[in-house]
C-alpha positions as a printed Julia matrix, in Angstrom:
356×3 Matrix{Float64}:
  0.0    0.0     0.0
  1.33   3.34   -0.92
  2.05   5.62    2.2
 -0.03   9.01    3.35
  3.18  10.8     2.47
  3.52   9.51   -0.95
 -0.44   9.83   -2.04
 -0.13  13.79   -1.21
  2.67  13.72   -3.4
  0.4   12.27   -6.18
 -2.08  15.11   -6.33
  0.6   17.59   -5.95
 -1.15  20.31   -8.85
  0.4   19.49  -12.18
  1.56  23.61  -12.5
  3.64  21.97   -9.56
  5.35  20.14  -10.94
  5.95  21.82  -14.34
  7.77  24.78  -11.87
  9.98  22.19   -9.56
 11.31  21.19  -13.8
 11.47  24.76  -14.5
 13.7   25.06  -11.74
 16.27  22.31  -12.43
 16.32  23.14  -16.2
 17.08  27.22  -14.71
 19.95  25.72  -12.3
 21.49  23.57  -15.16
 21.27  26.43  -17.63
 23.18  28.8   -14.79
 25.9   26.21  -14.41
 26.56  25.1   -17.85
 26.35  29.12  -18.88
 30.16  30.22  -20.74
 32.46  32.38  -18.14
 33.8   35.25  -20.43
 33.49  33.79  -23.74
 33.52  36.56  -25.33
 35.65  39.79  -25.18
 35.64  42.36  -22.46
 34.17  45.58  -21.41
 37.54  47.57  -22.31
 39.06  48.24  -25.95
 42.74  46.66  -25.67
 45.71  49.18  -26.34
 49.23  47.29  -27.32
 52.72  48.42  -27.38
 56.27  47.28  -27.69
 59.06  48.33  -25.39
 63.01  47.0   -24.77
 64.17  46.27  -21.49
 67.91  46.16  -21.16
 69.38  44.13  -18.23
 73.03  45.72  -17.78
 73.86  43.27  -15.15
 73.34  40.36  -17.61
 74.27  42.17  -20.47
 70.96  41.25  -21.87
 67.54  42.65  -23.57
 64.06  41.2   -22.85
 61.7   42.7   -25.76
 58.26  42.86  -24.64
 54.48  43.38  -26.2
 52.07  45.06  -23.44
 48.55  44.53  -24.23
 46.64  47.04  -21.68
 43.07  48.06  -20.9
 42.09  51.06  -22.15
 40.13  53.87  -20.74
 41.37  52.31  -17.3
 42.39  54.01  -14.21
 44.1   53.0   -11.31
 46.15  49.57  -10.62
 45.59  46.07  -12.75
 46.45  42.74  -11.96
 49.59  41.62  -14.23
 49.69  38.67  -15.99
 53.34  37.87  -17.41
 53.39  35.47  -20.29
 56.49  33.0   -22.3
 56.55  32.37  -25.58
 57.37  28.67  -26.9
 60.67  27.47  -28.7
 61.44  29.61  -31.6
 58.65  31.86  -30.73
 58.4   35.35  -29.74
 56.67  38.33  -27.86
 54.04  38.46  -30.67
 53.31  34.63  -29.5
 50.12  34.18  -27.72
 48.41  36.9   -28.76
 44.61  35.44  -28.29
 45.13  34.79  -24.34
 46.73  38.54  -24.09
 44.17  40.38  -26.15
 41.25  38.82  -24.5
 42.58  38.86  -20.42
 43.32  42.93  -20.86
 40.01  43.09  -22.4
 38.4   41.95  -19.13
 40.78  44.24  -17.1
 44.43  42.86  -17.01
 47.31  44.22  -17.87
 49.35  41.57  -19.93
 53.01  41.53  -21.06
 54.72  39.2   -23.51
 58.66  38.28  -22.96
 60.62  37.6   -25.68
 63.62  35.41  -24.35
 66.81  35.89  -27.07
 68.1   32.82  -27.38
 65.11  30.78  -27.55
 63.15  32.92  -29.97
 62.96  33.59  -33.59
 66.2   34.37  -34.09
 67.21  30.77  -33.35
 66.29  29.53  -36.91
 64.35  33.01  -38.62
 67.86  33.5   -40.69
 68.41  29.46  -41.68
 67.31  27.3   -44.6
 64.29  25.83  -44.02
 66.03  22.46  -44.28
 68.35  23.17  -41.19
 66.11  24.89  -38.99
 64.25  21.48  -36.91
 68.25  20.69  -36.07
 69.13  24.69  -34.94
 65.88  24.43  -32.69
 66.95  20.76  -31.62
 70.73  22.29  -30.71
 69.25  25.39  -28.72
 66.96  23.66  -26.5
 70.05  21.48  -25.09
 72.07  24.46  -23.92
 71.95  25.06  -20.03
 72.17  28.7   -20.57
 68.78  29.13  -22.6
 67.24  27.77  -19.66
 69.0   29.69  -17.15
 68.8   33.06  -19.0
 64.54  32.05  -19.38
 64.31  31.67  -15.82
 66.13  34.71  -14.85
 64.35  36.67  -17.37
 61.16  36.51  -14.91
 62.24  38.8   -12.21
 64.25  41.22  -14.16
 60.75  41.53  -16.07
 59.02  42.28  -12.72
 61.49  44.27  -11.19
 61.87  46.74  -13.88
 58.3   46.48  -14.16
 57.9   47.79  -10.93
 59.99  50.16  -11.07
 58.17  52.01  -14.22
 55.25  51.79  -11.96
 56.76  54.07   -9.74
 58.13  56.37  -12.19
 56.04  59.68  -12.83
 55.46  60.09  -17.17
 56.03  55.82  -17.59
 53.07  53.72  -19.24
 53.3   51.87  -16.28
 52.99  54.68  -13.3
 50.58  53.27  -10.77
 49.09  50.7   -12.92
 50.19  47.91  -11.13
 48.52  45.52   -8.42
 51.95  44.18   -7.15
 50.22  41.85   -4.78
 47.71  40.43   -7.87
 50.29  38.81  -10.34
 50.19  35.43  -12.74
 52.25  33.94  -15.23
 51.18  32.02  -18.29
 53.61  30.25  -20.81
 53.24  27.72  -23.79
 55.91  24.84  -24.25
 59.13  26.13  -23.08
 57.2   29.11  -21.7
 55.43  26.62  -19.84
 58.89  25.7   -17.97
 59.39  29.0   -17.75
 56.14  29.7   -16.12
 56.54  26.36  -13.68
 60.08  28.13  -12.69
 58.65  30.72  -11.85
 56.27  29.15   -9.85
 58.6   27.16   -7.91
 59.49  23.94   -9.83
 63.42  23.35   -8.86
 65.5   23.46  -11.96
 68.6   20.96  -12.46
 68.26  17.68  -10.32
 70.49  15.28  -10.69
 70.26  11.65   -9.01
 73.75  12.94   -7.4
 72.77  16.45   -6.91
 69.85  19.25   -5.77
 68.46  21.27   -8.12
 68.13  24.95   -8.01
 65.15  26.64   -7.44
 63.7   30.19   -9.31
 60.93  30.64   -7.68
 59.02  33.76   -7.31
 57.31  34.76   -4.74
 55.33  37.65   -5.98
 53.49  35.54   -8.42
 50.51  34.02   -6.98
 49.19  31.68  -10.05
 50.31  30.24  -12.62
 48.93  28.64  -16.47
 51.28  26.32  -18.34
 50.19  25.14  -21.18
 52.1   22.25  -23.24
 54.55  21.66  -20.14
 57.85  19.72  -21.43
 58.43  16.86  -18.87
 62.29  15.83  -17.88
 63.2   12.63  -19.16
 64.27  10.81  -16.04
 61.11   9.62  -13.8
 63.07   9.38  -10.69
 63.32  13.29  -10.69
 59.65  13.86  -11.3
 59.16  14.68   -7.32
 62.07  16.08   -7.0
 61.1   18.38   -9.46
 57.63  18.99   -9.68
 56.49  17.76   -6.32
 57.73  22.0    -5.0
 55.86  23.51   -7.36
 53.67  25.87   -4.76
 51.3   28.03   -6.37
 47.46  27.24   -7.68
 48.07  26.04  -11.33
 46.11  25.45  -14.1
 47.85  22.99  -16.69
 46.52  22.17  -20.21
 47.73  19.46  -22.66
 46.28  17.5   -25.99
 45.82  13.98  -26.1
 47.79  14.77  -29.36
 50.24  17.45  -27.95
 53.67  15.92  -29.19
 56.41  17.92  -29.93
 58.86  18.59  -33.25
 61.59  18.99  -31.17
 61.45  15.72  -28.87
 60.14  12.84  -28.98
 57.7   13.14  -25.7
 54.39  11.37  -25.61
 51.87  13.69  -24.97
 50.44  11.82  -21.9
 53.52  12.56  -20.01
 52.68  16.33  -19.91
 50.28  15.14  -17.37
 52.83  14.22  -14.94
 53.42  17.49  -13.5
 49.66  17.66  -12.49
 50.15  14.27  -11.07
 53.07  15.19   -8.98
 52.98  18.16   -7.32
 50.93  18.34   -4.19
 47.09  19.52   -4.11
 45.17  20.47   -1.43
 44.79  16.6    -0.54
 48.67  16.86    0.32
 48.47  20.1     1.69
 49.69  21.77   -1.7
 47.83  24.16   -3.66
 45.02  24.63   -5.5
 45.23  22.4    -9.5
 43.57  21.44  -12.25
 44.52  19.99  -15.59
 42.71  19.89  -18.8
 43.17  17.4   -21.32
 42.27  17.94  -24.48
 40.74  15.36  -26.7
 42.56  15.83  -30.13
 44.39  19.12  -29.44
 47.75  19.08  -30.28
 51.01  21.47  -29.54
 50.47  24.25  -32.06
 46.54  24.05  -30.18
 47.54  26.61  -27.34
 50.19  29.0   -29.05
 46.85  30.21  -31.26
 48.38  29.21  -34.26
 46.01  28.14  -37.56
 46.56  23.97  -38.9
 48.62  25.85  -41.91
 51.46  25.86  -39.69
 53.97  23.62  -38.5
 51.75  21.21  -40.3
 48.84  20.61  -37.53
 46.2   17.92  -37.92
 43.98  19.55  -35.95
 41.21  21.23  -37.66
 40.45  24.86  -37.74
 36.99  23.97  -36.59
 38.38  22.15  -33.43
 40.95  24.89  -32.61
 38.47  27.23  -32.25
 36.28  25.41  -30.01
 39.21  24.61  -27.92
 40.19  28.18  -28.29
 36.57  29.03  -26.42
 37.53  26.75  -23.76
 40.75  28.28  -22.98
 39.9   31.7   -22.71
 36.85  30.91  -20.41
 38.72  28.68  -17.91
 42.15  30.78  -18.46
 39.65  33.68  -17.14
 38.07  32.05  -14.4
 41.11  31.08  -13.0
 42.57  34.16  -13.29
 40.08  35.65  -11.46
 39.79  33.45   -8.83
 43.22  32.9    -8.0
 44.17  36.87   -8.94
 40.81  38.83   -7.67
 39.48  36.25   -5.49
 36.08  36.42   -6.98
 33.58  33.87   -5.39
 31.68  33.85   -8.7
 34.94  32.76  -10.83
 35.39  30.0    -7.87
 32.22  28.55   -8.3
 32.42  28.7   -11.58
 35.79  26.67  -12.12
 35.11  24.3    -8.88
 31.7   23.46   -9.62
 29.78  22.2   -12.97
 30.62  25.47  -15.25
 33.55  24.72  -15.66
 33.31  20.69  -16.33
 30.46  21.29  -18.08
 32.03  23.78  -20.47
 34.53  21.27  -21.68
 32.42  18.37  -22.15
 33.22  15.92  -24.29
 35.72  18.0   -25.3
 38.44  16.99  -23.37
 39.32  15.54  -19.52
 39.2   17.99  -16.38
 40.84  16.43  -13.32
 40.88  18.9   -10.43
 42.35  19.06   -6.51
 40.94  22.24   -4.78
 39.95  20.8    -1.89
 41.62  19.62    1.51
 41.12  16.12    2.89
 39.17  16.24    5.95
């Protein structure tokens, strides 16, 4: 026999009912909505600029991308071009963050930009790439790159007449990076540089950056240094890969770019904040914005720029949330938004919370 409870239930009024689905279908709408798909409330102003390092004897070109018709201080958001790439690298991710209020900057790292293979037959430039990469001293001169960036930086923010004077949030700063900008970023955020079985590692960590987004991370070959690398990476990250992200240079499988992800310590090991994204069919020319014309991509135009929507709007969110601390960007990325955003698009593995 069916129950008092359950025969009230019955004759519930149909216009009931029809409300309590209104209401679900509402909630799933809200949660599945895009997070800044599109662009931002403020037209984007770029420039280029030289900075000259006199102690190292060294220039880091840059491309600013600021909000315009802005007042006031901006959260910074550094960002590292790949292998052979250059300040003009990555121009989607800049364009579209200082649209939504952040002021972006672009390194160029000499050494480990164009000028490694712009000059060369086309026939020897894979091998000029494939010779760069092995020298300790791009790496070095990448990592150290990163605070001379922010120091000068900082400086022209205190300097009456710069482009920079009080525009600054020094306490609100990320870095992104693609392939060896990736590395670059990961420095930066604390990964130690340089183990050896017989040997530490050195560490360039940052401490004014408080996030960080590699995209494409290149993985050291030995797997007994994984923890010893990764595992001090200390800042909430954000790590995106292809199931098809293989590189020209090496000959990584793209499921190792995972392993950073995998290593470091979450929330559940009293780390940080992560999350990783895994594309399904996005490759390594995917996340540097580049079209399938170049470097030969399989990936479809179509594809790139649906995983192109997905980037910006969890690039964002993060941003926001780990930068401006916004509750809505939070629930947004920890909740269904974001997971539902990606879909069958890709993976989304995530540690943001501590084990009780």
């Amino acid at each position: 026999m069916r129950s008092t409870a359950m025969n009230r239930m019955i004759r519930l009024p149909l216009i009931f009912w029809l409300l309590l689905l209104g209401l679900l279908f509402t909630a799933k709408l809200v949660w599945a909505e895009p997070y800044k798909e599109a662009a931002g409330p403020y037209r984007v102003d770029s420039f280029l600029l030289e900075l000259k390092d006199d102690e190292r004897d060294r220039a880091v070109p840059i491309k600013v991308y600021l909000p315009a018709d802005t007042e006031g201080q901006l959260p910074l958001v550094l960002v590292s071009h790949g292998f052979g790439g250059s300040r003009e690298g990555l121009a989607y991710l800049g364009k579209h963050w200082a649209s939504h209020g952040y002021l972006c900057v672009h390194m160029q790292h000499l050494g480990s930009d164009t000028s490694t293979w712009r000059e060369l037959p086309v026939k020897d430039r894979l091998q000029a790439l494939r010779e760069a990469v092995r020298k300790p001293s791009v790496s070095i001169d990448r990592a150290e790159d990163v605070p001379f960036v922010l120091d000068t930086l900082l400086r022209l923010d205190a300097q009456v007449g710069t482009a920079f004077y009080g525009r600054i949030d020094a306490d609100q700063i990320g870095i992104a990076g693609h392939s060896y900008g990736a590395w670059t970023a990961m420095a930066a955020g604390g990964m130690t540089v340089g183990s050896t079985p017989w040997k530490d590692g050195r560490s360039y960590a940052d401490d004014r950056i408080r996030c960080m987004l590699p995209l494409s991370p290149p993985i050291i070959a030995n797997e007994r240094l994984y923890k010893a690398t990764y595992g001090t990476l200390k800042i909430p990250v954000l790590f995106m890969t292809g199931t098809l992200d293989t590189s020209i240079i090496s000959d990584m499988p793209a499921a190792h770019r995972k392993i950073p992800y995998h290593t470091m310590p979450g929330p559940s090991d009293d780390g940080q904040p992560k999350y990783l994204i895994n594309f399904n069919g996005a490759d390594h020319m995917t996340f540097s914005g580049e079209t399938k014309r170049l470097l030969r991509s399989k990936v479809s135009l179509e594809d790139n720029k649906a995983f192109h929507r997905i980037i910006l709007q969890s690039t964002t969110a993060f941003l926001d949330t780990y930068l401006l601390g916004d509750p809505d960007a939070k629930q947004w990325l920890n909740g269904k938004g974001f997971v539902d955003r990606v879909g069958d698009r890709g993976e989304v593995e995530m540690d943001v919370r501590k084990k009780e």
